[in-house]
SEPALUM-809451 format. One record per residue: x, y negated, z negated of N, C-alpha, C in turn; residue number from 0. Coordinates in nm, 3 decimals. Each point is the difference from the previous one (the first is absolute). Layout:
<recs>
((X Y Z) (X Y Z) (X Y Z) NUM)
...
</recs>
This chain:
<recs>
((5.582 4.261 -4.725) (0.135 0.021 -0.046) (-0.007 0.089 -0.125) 0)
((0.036 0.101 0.043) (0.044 0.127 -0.134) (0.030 -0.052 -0.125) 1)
((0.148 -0.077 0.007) (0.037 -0.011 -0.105) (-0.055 -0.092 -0.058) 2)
((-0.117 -0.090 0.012) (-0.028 -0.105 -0.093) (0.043 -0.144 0.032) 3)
((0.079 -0.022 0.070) (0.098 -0.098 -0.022) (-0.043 -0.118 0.134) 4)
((-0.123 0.034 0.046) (-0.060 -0.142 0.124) (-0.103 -0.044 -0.096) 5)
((-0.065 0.068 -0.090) (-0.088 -0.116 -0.070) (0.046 -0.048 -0.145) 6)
((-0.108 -0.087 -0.094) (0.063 -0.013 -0.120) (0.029 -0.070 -0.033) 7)
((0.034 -0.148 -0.069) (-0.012 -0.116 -0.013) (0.172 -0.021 0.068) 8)
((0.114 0.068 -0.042) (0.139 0.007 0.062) (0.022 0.076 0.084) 9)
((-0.112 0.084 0.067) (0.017 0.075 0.142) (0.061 -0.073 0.086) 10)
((0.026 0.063 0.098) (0.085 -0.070 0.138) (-0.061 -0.085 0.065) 11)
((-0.204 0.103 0.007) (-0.093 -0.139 0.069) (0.018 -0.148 -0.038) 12)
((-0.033 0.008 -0.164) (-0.012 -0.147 -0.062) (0.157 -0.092 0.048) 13)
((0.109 0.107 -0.037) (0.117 -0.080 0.038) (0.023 -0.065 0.118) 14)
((-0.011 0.087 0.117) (-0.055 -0.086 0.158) (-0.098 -0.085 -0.013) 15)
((-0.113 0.003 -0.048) (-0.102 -0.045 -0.010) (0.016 -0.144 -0.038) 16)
((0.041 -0.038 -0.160) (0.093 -0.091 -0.039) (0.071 -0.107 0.055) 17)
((0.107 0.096 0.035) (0.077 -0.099 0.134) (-0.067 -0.032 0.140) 18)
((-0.056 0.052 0.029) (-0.041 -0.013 0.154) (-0.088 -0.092 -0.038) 19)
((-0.096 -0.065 -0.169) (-0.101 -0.084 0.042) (0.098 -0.160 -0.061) 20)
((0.111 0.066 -0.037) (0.061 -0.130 -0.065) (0.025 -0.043 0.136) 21)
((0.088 0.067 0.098) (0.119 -0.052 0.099) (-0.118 -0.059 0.098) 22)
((-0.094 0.106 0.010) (-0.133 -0.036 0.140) (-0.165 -0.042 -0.083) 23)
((-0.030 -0.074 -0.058) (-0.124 -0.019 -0.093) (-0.082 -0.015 0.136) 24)
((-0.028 -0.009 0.122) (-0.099 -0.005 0.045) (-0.001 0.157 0.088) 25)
((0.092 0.082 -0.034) (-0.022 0.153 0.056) (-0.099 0.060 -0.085) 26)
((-0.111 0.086 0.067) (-0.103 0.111 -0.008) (0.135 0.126 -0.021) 27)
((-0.040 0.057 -0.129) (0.058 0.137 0.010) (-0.120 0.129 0.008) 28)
((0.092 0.085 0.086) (-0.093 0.105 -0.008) (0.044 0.131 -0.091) 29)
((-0.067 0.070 -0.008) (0.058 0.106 -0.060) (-0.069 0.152 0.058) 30)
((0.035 0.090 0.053) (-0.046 0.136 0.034) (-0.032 0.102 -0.053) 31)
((-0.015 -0.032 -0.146) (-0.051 0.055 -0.119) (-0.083 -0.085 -0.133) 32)
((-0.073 0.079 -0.084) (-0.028 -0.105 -0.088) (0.153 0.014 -0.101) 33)
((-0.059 -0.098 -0.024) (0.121 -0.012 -0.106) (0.014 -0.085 -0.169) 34)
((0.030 0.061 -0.084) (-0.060 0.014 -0.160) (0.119 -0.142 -0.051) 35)
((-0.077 -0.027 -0.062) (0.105 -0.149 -0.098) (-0.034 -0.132 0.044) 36)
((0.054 -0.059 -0.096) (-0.086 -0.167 0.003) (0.062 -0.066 0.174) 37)
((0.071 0.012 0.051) (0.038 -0.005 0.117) (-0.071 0.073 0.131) 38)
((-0.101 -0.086 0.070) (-0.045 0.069 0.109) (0.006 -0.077 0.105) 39)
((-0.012 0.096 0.103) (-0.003 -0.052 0.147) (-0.128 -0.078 0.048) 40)
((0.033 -0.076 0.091) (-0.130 -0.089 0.029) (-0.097 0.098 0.090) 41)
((0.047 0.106 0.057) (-0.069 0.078 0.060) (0.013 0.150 -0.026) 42)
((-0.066 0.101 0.071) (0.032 0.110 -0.015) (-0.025 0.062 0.139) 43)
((0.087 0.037 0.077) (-0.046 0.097 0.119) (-0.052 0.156 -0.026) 44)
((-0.100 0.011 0.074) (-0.063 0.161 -0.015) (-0.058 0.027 0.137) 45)
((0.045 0.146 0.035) (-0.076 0.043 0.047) (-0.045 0.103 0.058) 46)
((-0.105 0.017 0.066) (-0.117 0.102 -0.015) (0.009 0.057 0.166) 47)
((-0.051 0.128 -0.009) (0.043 0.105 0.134) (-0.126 0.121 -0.087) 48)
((-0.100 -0.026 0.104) (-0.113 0.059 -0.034) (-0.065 0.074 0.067) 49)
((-0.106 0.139 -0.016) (-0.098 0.039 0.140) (-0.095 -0.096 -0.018) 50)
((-0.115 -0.011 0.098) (-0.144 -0.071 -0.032) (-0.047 0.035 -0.089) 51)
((-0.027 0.129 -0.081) (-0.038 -0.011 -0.066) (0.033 -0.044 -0.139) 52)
((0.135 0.016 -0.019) (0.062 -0.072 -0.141) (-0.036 -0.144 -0.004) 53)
((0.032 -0.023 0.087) (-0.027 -0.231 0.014) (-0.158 0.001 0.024) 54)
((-0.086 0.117 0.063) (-0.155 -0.068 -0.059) (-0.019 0.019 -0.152) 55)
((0.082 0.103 -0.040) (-0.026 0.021 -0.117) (0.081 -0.113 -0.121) 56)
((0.089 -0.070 0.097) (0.095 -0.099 -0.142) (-0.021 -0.148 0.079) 57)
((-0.151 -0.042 0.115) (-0.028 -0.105 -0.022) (0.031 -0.112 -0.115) 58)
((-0.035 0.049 -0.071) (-0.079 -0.079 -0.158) (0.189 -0.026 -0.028) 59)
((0.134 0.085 -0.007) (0.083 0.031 -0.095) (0.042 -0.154 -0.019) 60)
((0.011 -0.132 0.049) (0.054 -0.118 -0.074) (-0.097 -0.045 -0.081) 61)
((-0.170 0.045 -0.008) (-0.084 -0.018 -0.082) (0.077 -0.005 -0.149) 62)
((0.066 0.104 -0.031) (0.051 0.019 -0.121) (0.128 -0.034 -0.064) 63)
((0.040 -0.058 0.087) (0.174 -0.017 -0.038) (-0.011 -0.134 -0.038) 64)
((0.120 -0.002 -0.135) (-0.033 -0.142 -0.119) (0.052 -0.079 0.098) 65)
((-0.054 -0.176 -0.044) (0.020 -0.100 0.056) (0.124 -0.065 -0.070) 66)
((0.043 0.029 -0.101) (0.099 -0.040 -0.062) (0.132 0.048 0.003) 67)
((0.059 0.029 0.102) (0.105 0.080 0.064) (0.058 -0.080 0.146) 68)
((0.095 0.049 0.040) (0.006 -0.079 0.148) (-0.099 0.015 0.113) 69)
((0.014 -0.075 0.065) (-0.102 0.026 0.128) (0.068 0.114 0.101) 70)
((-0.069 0.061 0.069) (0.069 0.119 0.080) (-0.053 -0.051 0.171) 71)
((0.147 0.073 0.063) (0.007 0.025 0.139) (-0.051 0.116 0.021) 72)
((-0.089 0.053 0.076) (0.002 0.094 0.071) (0.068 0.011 0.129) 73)
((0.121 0.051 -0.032) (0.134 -0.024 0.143) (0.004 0.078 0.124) 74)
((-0.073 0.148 -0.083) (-0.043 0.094 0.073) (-0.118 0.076 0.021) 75)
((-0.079 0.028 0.085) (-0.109 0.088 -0.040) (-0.048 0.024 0.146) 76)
((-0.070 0.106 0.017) (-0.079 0.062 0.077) (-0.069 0.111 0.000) 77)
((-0.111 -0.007 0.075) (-0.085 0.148 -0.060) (0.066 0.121 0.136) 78)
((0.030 0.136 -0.038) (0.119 0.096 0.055) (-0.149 0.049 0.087) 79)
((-0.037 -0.017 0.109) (-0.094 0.067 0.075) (0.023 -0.001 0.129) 80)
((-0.023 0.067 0.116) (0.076 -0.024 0.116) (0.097 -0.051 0.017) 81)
((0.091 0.078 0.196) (0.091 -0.003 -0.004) (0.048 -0.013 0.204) 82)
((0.068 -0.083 0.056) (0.107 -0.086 -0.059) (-0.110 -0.125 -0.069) 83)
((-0.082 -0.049 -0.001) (-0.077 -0.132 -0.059) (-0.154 0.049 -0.080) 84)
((0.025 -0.048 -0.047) (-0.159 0.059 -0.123) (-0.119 -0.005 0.087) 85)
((-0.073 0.079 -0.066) (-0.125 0.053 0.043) (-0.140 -0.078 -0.083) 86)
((-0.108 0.006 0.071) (-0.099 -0.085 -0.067) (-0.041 -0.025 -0.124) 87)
((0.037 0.177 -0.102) (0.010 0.031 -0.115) (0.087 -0.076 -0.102) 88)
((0.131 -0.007 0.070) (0.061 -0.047 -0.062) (-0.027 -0.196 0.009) 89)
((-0.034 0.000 0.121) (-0.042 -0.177 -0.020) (-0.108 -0.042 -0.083) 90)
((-0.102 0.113 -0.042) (-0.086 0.027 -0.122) (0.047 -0.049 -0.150) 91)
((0.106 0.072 -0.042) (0.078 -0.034 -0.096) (0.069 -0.113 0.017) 92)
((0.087 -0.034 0.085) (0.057 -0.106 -0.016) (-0.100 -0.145 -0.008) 93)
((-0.132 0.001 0.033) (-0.105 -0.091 0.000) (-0.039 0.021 -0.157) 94)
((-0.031 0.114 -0.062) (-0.030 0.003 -0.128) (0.064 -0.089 -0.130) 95)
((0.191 0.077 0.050) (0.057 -0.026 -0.057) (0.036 -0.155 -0.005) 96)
((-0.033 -0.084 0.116) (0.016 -0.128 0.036) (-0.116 -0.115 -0.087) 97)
((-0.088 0.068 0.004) (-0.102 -0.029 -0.074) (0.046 -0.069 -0.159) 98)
((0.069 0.127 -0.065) (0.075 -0.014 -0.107) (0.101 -0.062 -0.012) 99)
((0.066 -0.054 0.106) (0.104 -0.134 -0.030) (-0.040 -0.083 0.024) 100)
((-0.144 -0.018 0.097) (-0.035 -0.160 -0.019) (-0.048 0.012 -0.117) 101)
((-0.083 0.066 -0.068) (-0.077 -0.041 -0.135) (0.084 -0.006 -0.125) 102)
((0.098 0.011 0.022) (0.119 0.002 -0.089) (0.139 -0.072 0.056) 103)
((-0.064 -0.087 0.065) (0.123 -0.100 0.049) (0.061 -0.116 -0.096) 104)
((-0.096 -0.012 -0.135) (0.122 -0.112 -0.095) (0.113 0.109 -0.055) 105)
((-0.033 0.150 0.023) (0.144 0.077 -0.038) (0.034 0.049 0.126) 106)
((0.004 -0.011 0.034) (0.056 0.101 0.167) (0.009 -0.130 0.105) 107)
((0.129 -0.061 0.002) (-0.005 -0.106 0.072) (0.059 0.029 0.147) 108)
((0.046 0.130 0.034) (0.062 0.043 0.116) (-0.018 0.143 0.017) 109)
((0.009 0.030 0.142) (-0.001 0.109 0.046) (-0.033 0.067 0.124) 110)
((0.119 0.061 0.058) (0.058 0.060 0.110) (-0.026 0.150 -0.017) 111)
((-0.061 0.038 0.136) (0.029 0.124 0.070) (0.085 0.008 0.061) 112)
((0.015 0.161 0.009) (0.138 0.060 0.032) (-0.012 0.126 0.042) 113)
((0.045 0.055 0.140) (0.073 -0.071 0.035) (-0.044 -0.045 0.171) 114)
((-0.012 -0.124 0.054) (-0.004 -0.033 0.053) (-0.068 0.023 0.141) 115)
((0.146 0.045 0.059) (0.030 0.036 0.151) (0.059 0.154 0.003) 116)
((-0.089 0.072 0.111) (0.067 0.102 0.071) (-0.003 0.044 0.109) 117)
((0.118 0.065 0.008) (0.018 0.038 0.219) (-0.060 0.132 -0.012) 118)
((-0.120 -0.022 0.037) (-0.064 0.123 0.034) (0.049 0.134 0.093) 119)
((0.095 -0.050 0.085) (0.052 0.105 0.038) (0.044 0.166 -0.071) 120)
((0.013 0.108 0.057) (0.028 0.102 -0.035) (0.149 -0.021 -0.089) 121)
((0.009 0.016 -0.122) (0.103 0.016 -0.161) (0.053 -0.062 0.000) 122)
((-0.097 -0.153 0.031) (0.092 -0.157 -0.012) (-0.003 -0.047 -0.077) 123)
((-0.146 0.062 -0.124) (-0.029 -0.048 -0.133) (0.009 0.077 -0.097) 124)
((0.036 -0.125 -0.085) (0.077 0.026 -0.189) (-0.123 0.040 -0.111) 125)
((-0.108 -0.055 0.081) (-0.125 -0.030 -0.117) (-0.142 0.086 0.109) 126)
((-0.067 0.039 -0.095) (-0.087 0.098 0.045) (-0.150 -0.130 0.043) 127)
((0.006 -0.078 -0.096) (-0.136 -0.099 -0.002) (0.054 -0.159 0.045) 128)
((-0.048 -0.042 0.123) (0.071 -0.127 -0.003) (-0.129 -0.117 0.011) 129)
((0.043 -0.161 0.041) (-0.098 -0.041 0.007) (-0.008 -0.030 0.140) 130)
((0.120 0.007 0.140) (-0.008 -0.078 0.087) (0.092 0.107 0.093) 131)
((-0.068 0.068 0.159) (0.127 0.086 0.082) (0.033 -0.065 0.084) 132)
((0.093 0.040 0.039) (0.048 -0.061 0.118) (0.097 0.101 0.076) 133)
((0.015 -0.053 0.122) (0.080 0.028 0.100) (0.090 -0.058 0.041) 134)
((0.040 0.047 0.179) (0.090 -0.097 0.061) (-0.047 -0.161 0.035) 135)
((-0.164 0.106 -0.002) (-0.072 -0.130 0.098) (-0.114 -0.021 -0.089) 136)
((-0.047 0.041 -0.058) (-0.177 -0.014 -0.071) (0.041 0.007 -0.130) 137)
((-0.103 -0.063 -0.088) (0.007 -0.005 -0.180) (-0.172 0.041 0.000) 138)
((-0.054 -0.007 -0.104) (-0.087 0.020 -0.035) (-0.073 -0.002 -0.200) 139)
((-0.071 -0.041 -0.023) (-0.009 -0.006 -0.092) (-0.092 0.127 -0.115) 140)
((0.002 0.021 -0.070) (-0.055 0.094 -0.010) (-0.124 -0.044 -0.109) 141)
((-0.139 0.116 -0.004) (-0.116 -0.081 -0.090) (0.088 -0.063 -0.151) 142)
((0.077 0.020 -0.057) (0.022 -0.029 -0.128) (0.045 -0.187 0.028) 143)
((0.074 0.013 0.124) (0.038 -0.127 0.061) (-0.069 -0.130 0.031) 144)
((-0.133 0.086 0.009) (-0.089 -0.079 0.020) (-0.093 -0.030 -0.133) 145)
((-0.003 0.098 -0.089) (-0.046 -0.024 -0.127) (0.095 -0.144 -0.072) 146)
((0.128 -0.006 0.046) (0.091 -0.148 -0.078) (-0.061 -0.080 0.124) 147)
((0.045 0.007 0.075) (-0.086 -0.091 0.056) (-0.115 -0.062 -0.074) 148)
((-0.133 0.060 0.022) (-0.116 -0.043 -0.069) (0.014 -0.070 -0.106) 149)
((0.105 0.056 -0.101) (0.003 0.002 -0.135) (0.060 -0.173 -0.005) 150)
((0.122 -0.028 0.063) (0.070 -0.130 -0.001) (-0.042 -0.076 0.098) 151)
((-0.124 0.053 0.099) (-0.023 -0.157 0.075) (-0.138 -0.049 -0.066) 152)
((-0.078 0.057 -0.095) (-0.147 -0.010 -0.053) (0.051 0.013 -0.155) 153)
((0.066 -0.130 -0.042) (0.064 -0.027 -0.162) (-0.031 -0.088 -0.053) 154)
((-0.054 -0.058 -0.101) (-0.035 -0.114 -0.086) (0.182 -0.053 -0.049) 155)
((-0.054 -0.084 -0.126) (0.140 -0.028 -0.056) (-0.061 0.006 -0.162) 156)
((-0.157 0.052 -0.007) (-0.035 -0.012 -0.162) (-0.094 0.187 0.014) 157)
((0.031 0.008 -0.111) (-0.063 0.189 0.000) (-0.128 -0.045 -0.025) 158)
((-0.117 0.043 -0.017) (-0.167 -0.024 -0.038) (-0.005 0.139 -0.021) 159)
((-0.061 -0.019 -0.131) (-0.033 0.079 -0.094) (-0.122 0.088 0.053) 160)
((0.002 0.195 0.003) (-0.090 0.019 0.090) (0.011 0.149 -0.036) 161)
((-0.127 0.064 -0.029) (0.018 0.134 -0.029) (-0.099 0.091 0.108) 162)
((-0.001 0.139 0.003) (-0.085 0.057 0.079) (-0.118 0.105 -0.131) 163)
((-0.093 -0.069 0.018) (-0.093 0.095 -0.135) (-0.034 0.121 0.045) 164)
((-0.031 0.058 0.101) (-0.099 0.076 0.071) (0.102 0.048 0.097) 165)
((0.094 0.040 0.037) (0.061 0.019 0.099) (0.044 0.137 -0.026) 166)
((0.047 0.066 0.104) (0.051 0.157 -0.059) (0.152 0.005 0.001) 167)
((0.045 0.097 -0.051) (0.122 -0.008 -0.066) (0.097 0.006 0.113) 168)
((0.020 -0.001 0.146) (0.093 -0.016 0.058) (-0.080 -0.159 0.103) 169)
((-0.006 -0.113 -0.115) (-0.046 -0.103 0.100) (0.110 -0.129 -0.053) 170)
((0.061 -0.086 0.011) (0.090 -0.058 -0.092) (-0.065 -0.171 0.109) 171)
((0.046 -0.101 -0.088) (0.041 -0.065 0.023) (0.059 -0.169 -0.042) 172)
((0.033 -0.089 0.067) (0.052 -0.110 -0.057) (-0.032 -0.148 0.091) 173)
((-0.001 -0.114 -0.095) (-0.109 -0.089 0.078) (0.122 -0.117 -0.047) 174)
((0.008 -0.058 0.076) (0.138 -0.161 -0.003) (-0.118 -0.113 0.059) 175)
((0.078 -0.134 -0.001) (-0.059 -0.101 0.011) (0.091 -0.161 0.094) 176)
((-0.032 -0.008 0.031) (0.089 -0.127 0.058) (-0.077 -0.106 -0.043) 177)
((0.055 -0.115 -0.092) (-0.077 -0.068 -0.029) (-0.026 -0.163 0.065) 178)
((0.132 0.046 0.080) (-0.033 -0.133 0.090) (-0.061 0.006 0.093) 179)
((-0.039 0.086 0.100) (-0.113 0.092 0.085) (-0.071 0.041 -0.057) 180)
((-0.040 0.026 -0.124) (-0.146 0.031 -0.055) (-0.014 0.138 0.072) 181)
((0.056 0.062 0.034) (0.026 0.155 0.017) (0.015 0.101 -0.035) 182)
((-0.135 0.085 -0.044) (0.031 0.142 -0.043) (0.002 0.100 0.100) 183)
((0.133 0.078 -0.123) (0.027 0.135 0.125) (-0.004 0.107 -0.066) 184)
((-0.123 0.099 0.027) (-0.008 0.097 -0.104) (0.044 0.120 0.101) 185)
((0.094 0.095 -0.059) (0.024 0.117 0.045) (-0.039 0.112 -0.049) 186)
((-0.085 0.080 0.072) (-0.060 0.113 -0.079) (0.077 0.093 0.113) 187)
((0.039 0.123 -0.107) (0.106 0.126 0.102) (-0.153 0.139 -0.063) 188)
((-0.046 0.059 0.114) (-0.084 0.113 -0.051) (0.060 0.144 0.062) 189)
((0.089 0.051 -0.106) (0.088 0.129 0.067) (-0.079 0.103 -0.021) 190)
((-0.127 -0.008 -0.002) (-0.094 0.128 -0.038) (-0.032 0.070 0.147) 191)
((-0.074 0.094 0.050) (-0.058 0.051 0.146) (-0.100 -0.077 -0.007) 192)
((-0.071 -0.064 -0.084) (-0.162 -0.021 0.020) (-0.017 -0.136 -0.015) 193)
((-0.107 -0.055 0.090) (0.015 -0.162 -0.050) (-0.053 -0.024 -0.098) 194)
((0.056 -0.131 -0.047) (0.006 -0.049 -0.143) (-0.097 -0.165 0.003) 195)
((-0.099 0.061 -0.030) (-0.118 -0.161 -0.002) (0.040 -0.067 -0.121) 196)
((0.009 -0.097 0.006) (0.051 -0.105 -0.117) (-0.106 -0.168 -0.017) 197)
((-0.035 -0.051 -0.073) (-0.083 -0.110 0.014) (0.102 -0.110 -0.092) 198)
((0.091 -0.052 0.101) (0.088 -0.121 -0.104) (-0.090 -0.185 -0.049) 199)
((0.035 0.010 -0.097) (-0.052 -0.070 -0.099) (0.071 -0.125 -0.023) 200)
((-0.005 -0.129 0.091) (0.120 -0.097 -0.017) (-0.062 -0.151 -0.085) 201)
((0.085 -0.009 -0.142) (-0.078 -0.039 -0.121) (0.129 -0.120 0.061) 202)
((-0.079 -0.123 -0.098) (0.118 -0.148 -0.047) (0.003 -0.047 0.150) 203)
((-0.060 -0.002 0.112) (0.028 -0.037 0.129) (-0.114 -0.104 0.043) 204)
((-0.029 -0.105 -0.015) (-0.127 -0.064 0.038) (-0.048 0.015 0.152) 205)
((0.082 0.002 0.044) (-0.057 0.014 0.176) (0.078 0.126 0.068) 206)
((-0.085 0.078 0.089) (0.109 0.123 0.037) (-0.057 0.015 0.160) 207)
((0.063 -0.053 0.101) (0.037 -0.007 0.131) (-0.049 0.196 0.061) 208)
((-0.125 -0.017 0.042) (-0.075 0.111 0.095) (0.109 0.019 0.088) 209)
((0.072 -0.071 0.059) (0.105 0.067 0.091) (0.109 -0.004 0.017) 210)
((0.028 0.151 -0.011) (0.168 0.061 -0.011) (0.044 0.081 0.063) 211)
((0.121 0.067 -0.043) (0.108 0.065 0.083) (-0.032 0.127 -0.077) 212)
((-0.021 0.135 0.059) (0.030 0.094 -0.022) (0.110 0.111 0.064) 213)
((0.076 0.072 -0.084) (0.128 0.031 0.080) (0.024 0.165 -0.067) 214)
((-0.036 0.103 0.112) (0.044 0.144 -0.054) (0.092 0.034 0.089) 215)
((0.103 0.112 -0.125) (0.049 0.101 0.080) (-0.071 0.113 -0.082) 216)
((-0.007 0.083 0.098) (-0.099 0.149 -0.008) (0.067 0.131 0.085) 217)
((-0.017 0.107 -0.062) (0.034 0.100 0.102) (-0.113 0.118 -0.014) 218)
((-0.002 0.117 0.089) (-0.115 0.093 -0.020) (0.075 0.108 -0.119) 219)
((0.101 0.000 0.028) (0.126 0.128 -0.068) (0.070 -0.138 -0.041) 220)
((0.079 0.119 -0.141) (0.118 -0.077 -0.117) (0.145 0.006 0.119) 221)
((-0.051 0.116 0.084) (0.156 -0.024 0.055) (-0.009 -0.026 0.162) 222)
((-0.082 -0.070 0.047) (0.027 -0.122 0.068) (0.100 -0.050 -0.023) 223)
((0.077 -0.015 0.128) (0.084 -0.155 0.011) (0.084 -0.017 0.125) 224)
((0.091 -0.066 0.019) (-0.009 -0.096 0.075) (0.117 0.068 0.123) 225)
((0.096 0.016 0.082) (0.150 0.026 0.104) (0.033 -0.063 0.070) 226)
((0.083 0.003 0.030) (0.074 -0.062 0.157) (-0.102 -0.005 0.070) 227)
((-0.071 0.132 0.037) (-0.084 0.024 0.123) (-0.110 -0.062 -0.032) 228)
((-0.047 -0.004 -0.106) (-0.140 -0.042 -0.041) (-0.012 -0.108 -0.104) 229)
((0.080 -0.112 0.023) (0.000 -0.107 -0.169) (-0.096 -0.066 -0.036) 230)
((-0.138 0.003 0.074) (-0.109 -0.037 -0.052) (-0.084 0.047 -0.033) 231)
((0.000 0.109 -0.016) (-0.088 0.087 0.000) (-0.059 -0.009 -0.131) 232)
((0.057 -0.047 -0.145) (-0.047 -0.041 -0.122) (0.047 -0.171 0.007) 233)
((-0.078 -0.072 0.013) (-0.014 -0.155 -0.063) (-0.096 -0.111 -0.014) 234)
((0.024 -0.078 -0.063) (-0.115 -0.067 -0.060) (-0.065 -0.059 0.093) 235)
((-0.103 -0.033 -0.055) (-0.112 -0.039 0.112) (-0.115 -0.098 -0.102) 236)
((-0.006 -0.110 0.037) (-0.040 -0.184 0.002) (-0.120 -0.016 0.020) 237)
((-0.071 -0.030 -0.042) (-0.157 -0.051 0.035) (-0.043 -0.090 -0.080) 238)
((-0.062 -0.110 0.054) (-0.081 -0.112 -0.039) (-0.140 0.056 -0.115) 239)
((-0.009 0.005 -0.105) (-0.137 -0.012 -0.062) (-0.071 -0.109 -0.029) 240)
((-0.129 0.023 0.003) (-0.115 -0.094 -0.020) (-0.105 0.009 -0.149) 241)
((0.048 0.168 -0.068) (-0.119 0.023 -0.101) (0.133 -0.019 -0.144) 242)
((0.068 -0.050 -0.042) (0.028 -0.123 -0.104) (-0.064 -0.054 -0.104) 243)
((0.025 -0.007 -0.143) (-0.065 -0.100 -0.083) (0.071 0.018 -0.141) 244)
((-0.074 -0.019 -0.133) (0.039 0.030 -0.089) (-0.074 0.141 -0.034) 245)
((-0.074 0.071 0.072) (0.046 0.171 -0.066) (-0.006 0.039 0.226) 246)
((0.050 0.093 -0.033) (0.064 0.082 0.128) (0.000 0.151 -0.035) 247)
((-0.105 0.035 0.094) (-0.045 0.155 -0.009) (0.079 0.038 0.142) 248)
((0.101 0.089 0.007) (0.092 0.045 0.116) (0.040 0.118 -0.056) 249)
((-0.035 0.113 0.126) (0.051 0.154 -0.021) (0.155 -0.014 0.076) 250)
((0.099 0.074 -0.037) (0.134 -0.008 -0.037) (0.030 0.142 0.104) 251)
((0.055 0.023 0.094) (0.005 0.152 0.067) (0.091 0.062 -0.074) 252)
((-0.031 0.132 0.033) (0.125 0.109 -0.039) (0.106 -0.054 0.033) 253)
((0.119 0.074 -0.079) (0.115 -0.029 -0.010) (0.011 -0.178 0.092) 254)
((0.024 -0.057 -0.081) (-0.029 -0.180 0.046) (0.113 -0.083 -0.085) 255)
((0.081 -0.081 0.078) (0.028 -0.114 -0.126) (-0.091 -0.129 0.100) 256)
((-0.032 -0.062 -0.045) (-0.072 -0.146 0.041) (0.031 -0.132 -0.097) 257)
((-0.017 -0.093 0.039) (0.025 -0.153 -0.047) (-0.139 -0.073 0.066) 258)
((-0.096 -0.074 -0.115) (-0.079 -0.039 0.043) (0.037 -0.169 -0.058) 259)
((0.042 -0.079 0.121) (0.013 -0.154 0.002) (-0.098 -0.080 -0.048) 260)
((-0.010 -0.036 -0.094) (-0.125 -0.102 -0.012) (0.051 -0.143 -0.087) 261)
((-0.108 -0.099 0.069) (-0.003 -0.175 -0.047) (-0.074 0.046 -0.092) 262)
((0.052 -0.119 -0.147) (0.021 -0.027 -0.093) (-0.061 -0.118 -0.001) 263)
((-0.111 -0.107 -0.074) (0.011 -0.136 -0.046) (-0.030 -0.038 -0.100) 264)
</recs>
């Protein structure tokens, strides 16, 4: 607002703000901007519309943002790469960038891609990058689709603390915990061409279960992906492991996101 007059201790925000927590005290307000004065919103919506390479490059960006502020929605976001449904590249980034809201999930308590659904048909679509086509008769999902996938069916409910020492600069990732399953789920995304050998190091765990779930999506090309005619042609793929413990030497393929399942005791 130009003139000044939405923030500010007697701005318009605080004045809605005010009333809406007197009349409704158990309403969440949001707000679609930050906003300055002793009056703030319980949240803040933002969001982000990126290529792959900006979101490998702003992984880290909730790394830095103060904790003493509201917590934020990410309401919107997607990485802008293929078209009508993203391309492998772009499911690259959006794995990176995913990375960075789980590891920053006591501030980032939500967040939606956008946008959705599109009719692949010839100038039926509004949006150049989607996550899901469809037809009269067929849908299909596209690799980025399958990157949420991965991402929300292989989730802890506690973050574990976890860095990469040795890794090269397009390797990211983020490790959760279920603690009533004794379940770690580490996700390593390697958007580089070349594979990425890694030797993980799992400390504070007294017993660590030799056998687990390993789970990639991979493509040969960034722009792989998925059609009507062809919807499988990029998706994840499941296998039982046996070589497990507390350190884990595993090469990572080109362009890769993976989730490696492992017991906890």
């Amino acid at each position: 607002d130009r003139s000044g007059s939405y923030s500010g201790s007697n701005g318009r925000f605080a004045q809605f703000a005010r009333a809406i927590r007197k009349a409704y005290p158990k309403l969440k307000i949001v707000a679609t901007m930050p906003v300055k004065g002793d009056v703030q919103p319980n949240l803040i919506d933002e969001h982000f519309y990126r290529t792959p390479q900006q979101f490998l490059h702003e992984a880290n960006y909730f790394n830095h943002v103060s904790r003493k502020g509201p917590k934020i929605i990410v309401g919107e976001w997607a990485t802008l790469e293929g078209t009508p449904t993203s391309d492998f590249g772009a499911a690259l980034g959006d794995a990176a960038w995913m990375t960075g809201l789980e590891r920053n999930s006591d501030l980032v308590v939500m967040a939606s891609y956008a946008p959705l659904f599109v009719n692949v048909n010839p100038l039926a679509s509004q949006w150049p990058t989607n996550l899901i086509g469809y037809d009269a008769l067929h849908s299909y999902g596209s690799p980025s689709y399958y990157a949420q996938v991965m991402f929300s069916s292989y989730l802890g409910n506690q973050v574990v603390a976890a860095r990469l020492a040795s890794a090269g600069p397009l390797c990211f990732e983020s490790v959760t915990r279920n603690a009533a399953t004794h379940t770690l789920f580490i996700k390593i995304v390697n958007a580089a061409p070349l594979p990425q050998p890694l030797t993980l190091h799992i400390e504070g765990a007294p017993a660590v279960a030799r056998r687990g779930t390993l789970v990639t999506l991979s493509a040969k090309s960034t722009h792989a992906t998925n059609s009507i005619r062809h919807p499988r042609r990029v998706i994840p793929h499941s296998e039982t492991v046996n070589w497990l413990g507390p350190q884990v030497n595993h090469t990572f393929p080109p362009y890769s996101i993976s989730v490696l399942v492992m017991h906890v005791h």
